[in-house]
C-alpha positions in Angstrom: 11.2 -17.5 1.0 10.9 -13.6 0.5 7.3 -13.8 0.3 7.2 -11.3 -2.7 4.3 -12.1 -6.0 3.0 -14.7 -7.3 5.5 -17.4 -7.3 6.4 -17.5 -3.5 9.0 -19.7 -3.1 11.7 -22.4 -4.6 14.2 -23.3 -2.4 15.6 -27.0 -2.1 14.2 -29.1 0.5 14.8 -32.8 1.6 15.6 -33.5 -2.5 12.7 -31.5 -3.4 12.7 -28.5 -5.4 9.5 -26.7 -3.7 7.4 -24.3 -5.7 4.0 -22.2 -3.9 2.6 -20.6 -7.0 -0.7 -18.4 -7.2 -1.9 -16.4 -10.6 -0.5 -16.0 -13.7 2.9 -16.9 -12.8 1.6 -20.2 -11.3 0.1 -21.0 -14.5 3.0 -20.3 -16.6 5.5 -22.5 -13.8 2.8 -25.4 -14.1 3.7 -25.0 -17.8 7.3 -25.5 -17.4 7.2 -28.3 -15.4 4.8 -30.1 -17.3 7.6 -29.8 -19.9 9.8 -31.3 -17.7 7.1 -34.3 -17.4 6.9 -34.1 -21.4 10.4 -34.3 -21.8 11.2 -36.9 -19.1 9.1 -39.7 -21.4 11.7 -39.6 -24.1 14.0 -40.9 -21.2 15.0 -43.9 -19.5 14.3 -42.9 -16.5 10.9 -43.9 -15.3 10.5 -42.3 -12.0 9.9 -39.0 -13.1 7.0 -37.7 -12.7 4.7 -34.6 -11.7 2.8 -35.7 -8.8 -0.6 -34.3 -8.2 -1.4 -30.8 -6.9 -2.0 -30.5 -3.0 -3.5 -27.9 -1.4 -0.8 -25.5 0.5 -1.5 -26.0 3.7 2.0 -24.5 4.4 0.2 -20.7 4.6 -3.0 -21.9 5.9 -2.8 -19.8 9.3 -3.2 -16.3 7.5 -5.5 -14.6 5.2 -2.9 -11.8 4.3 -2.2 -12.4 0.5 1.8 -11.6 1.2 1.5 -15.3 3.1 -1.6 -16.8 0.9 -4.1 -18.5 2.5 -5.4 -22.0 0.9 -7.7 -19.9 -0.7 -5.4 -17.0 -2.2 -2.5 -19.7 -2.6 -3.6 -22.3 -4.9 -1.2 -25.0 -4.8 1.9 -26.6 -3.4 4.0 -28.3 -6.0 6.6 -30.8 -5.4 8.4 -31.9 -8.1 11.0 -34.6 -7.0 14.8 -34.0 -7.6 16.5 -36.7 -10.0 19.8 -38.4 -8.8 22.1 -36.5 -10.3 24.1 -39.5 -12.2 20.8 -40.4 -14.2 20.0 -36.7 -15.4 21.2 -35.8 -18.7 23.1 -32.3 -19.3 20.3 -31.0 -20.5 17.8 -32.0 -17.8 19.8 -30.5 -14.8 20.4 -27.0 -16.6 16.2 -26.4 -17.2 15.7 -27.8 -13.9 18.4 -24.6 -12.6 16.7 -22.6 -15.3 12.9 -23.1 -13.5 14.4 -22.8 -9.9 16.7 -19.7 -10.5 13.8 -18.0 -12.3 11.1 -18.5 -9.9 13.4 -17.2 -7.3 14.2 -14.5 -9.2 10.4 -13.4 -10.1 9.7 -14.0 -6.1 12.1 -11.6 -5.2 11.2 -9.2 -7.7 7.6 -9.5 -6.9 6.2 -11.8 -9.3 7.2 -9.4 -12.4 5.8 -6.3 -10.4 8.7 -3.9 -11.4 9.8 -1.6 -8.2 11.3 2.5 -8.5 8.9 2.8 -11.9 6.7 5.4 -13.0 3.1 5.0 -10.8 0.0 4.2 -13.7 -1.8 7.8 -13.9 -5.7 7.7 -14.5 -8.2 10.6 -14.8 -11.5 10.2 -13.2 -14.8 12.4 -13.3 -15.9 13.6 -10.6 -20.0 13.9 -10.6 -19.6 17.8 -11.1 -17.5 16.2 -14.0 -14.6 18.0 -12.7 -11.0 15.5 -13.6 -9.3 13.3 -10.6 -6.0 12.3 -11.1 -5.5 8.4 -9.7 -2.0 7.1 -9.3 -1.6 2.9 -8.7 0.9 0.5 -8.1 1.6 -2.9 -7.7 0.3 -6.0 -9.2 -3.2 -5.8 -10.9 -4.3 -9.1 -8.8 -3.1 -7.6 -5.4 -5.1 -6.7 -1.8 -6.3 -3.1 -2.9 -5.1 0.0 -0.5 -6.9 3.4 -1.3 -4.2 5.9 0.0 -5.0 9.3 1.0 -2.4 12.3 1.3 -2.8 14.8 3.5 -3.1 18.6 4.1 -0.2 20.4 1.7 1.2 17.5 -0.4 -0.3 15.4 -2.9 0.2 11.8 -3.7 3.3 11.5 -5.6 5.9 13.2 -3.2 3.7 11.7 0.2 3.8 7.8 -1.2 5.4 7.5 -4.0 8.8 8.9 -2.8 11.8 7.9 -4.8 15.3 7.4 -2.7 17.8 5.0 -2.7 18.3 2.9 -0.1 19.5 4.0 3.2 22.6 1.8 5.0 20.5 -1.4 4.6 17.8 0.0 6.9 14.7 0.7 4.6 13.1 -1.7 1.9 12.5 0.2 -0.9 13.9 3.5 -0.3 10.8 5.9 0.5 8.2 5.0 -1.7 5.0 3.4 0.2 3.4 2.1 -3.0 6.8 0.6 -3.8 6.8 -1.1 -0.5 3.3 -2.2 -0.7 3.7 -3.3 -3.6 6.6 -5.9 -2.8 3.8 -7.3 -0.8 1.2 -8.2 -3.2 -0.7 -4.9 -2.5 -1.9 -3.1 -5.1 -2.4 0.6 -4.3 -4.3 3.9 -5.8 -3.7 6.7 -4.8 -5.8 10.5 -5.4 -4.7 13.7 -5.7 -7.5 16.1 -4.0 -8.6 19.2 -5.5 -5.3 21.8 -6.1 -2.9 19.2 -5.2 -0.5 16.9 -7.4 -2.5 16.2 -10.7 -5.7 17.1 -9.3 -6.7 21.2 -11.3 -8.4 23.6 -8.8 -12.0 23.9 -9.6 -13.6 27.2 -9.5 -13.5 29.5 -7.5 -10.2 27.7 -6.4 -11.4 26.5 -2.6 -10.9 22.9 -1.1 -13.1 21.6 1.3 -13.3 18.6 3.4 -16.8 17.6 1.7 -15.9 18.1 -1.6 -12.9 15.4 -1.0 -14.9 13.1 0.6 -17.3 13.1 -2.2 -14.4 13.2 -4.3 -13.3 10.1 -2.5 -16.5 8.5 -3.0 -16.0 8.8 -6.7 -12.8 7.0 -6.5 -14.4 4.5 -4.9 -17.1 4.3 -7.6 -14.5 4.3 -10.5 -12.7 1.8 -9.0 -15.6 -0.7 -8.4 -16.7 0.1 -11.9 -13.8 0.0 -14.1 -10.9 -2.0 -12.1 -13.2 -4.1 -10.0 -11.9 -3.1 -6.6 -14.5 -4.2 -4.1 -14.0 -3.5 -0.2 -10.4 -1.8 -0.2 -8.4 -1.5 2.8 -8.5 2.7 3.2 -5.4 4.5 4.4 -5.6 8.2 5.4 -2.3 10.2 6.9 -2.8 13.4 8.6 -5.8 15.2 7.4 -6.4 12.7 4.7 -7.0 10.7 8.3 -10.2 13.0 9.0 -11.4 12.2 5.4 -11.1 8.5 5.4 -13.0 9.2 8.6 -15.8 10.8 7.1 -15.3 8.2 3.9 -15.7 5.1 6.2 -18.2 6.4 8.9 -20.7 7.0 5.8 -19.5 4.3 3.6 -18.1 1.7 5.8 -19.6 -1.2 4.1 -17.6 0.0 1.2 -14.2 -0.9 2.8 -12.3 -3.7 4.8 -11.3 -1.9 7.0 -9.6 1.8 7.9 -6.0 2.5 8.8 -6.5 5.9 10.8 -2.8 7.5 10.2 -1.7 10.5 12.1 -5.2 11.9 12.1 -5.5 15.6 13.3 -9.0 14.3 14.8 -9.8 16.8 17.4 -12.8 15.8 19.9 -13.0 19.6 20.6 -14.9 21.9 18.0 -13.4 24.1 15.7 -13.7 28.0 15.1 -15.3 28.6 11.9 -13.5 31.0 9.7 -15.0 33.2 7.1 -12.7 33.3 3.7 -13.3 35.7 0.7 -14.7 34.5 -2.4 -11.3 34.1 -4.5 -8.4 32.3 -2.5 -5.1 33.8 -1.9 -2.1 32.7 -4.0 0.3 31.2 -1.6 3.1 29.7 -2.9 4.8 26.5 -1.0 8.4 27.0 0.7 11.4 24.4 1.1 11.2 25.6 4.6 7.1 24.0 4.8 8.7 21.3 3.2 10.4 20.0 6.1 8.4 21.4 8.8 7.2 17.6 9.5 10.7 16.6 10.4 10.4 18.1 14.4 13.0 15.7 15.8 16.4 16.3 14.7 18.6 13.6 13.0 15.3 11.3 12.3 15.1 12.2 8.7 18.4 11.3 6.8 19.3 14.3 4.3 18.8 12.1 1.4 15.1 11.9 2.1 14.5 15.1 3.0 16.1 16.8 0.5 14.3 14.7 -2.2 10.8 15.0 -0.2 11.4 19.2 -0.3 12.2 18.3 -4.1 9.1 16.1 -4.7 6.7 18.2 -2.4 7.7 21.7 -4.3 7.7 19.8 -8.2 4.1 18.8 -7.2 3.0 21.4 -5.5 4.6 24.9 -6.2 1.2 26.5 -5.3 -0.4 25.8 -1.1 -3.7 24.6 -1.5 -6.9 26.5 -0.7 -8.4 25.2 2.5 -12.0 26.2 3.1 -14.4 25.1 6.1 -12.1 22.8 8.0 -15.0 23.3 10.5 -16.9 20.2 8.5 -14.1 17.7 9.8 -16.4 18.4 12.9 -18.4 15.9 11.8 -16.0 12.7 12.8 -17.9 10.6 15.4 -15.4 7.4 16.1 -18.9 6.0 17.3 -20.3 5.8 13.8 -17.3 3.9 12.6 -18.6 0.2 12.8 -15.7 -1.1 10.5 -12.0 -2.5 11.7 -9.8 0.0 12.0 -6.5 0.8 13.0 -5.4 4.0 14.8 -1.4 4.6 13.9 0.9 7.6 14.7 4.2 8.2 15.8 4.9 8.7 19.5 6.2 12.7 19.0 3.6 13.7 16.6 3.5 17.5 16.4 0.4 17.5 14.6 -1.7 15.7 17.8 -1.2 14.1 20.8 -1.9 10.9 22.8 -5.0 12.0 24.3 -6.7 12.9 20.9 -5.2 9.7 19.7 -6.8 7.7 22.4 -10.1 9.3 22.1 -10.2 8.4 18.9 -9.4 5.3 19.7 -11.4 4.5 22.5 -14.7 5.9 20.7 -14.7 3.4 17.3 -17.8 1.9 17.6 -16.3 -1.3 16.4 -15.0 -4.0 18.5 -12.2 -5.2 16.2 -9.7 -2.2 16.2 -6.0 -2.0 17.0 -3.9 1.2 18.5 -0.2 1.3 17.7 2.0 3.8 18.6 5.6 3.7 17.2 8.5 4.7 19.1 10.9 7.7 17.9 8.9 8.9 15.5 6.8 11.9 14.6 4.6 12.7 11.9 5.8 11.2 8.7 6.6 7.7 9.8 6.0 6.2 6.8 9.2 7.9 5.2 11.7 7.3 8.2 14.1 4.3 7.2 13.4 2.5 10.4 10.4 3.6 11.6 8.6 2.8 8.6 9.2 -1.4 8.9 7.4 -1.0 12.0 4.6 1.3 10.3 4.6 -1.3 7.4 4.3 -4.1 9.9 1.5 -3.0 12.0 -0.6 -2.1 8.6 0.0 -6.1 7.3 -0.7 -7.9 10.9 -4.1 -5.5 10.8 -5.1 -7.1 7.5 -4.3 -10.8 8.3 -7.8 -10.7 10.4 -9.9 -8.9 7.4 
């Protein structure tokens, strides 16, 4: 059972051949096997038969979708094996056919196609200024709004393309990828000057303009995709955004996976900045300046990330007023949430991470720290299982 789209399993069992289907691939096996029924009347044998649908109780302890509950998972089908000396030729090779197939489509995800092209959407803003949205994943799955951070956009931060590493990492280094393997279906933004996402004018990105930015993702998504109460997922200062997102729109969201935040509890200087930004172009060397302990990246990664990162963003963004992240109160976040990081993270330290922590005003909230690792956990071969596991046990209990 490798728990992976909308046919979960067929394995053989006690003479059974044992399918837990959910959506449109369900429907279409429930088609098959009422073939198999249809076909079975032209023949002698008389104890073939599809029995009635059950409820799956077999995933009734969770409410993640990657193990359905009764309510996600629809049915449990048995259908029972024939003895092998009354089956005709035929019989026995579109019984294979159904089993190998099913396996197959659970592996692959239920049809949802891995290492692909993200979708690419363009939404308005409400100064009408264009959003670029990048999803993956099934159209049915648990939606995950994912926010970059400072320098990179969305493509090379998520959607990073590698081959697998020595067995070690599902997926190479794609997050959507990975998320999507588990039923999750996950959109992505590119803020203002990064990835996809124009500069406006006069060029500057602030941290309210992406929240309300944010806001109108959330909107669009509601709107035009149905998305209602995604899980929200913020890394480094996309952390301090989802932060402002969720403690003013909580009700909006499931819950908040707080990811390498640079939350500070301590005020920042406010800067004064001229009216046009400076053109600053991006480096291979700021590239890699998130890998600060040596031998944790392997060079495949990195050298695609520095590829990836400079393709998407030749041009460093235009930060203006990073005094408004200021604003974060943990006490005003009244949602679940999850506070993530590695356990060497350059970019903060345990004591910011446990204030944080400790001050979200809601009681249902989980702190994981994840050994060996620094700021980009997420693209670490190992490190990211963990990462990935931490993010599914927090949304079995939303």
């Amino acid at each position: 059972d490798r728990s992976r789209g909308a046919a979960r399993s067929c394995f053989l069992d006690g003479g059974q051949i044992l399918f837990c289907i959910q959506g449109k691939m369900g429907r279409f096996l429930k088609f098959v096997l009422h073939a198999l029924f249809l076909l079975s009347l032209s023949s002698p044998i008389a104890s073939f038969s599809i029995p009635n649908l059950v409820p799956c109780t077999r995933h009734a302890q969770t409410r993640l979708s990657l193990l359905p509950s009764s309510k996600q998972c629809s049915r449990h089908l048995a259908l029972p094996a024939l003895p092998s000396r009354s089956m005709s030729v035929s019989q026995r090779q579109i019984i294979r056919l159904v089993a190998s197939a099913s396996l197959e489509m659970s592996v692959k995800g239920g049809g949802q196609q891995t290492g692909t092209e993200p979708e690419s959407f363009d939404v308005k803003a409400d100064d009408g200024h264009s959003l670029k949205v990048w999803a993956k994943g099934p159209k049915d799955g648990t939606p995950v709004v994912l926010l970059h951070g400072r320098t990179w956009s969305a493509r090379p931060v998520w959607d990073l393309q590698v081959e697998d590493r020595d067995g070690a990492s599902d997926l190479g280094a794609s997050t959507m990828d990975l998320m999507a393997s588990h039923n999750i279906r996950t959109y992505a933004p590119d803020m203002r000057g990064l990835g996809g996402t124009e500069r406006d004018e006069p060029g500057w990105t602030t941290p309210t303009r992406c929240v309300k930015d944010v806001q109108c993702v959330m909107e669009w998504l509601e709107k035009e995709h149905g998305v209602r109460k995604p899980l929200m997922v913020g890394w480094s200062q996309g952390g301090v955004v989802a932060h402002l997102y969720g403690q003013s729109h909580g009700s909006k969201l499931s819950g908040l996976v707080l990811y390498a935040s640079i939350y500070d509890p301590a005020p920042s200087e406010v800067v004064e900045h001229p009216d046009e930004p400076p053109v600053v172009e991006n480096t291979w060397e700021g590239a890699m300046e998130d890998w600060t302990i040596p031998g944790i990246i392997d060079d495949a990664a990195a050298e695609a990330y520095g590829h990836e990162a400079l393709k998407w963003d030749p041009r460093k963004v235009s930060w203006k007023d990073v005094h408004e992240f200021d604003a974060c109160d943990p006490a005003k976040l009244t949602l679940p949430t999850l506070v993530i990081h590695g356990e060497k993270d350059a970019y903060t330290d345990m004591e910011k991470q446990r204030s944080l922590f400790m001050g979200v005003a809601c009681g249902d909230k989980c702190w994981r720290v994840v050994d060996n690792a620094d700021h980009p956990v997420h693209l670490y071969p190992k490190q990211r299982k963990v990462w990935m596991s931490a993010i599914l046990s927090f949304m079995e209990g939303l």
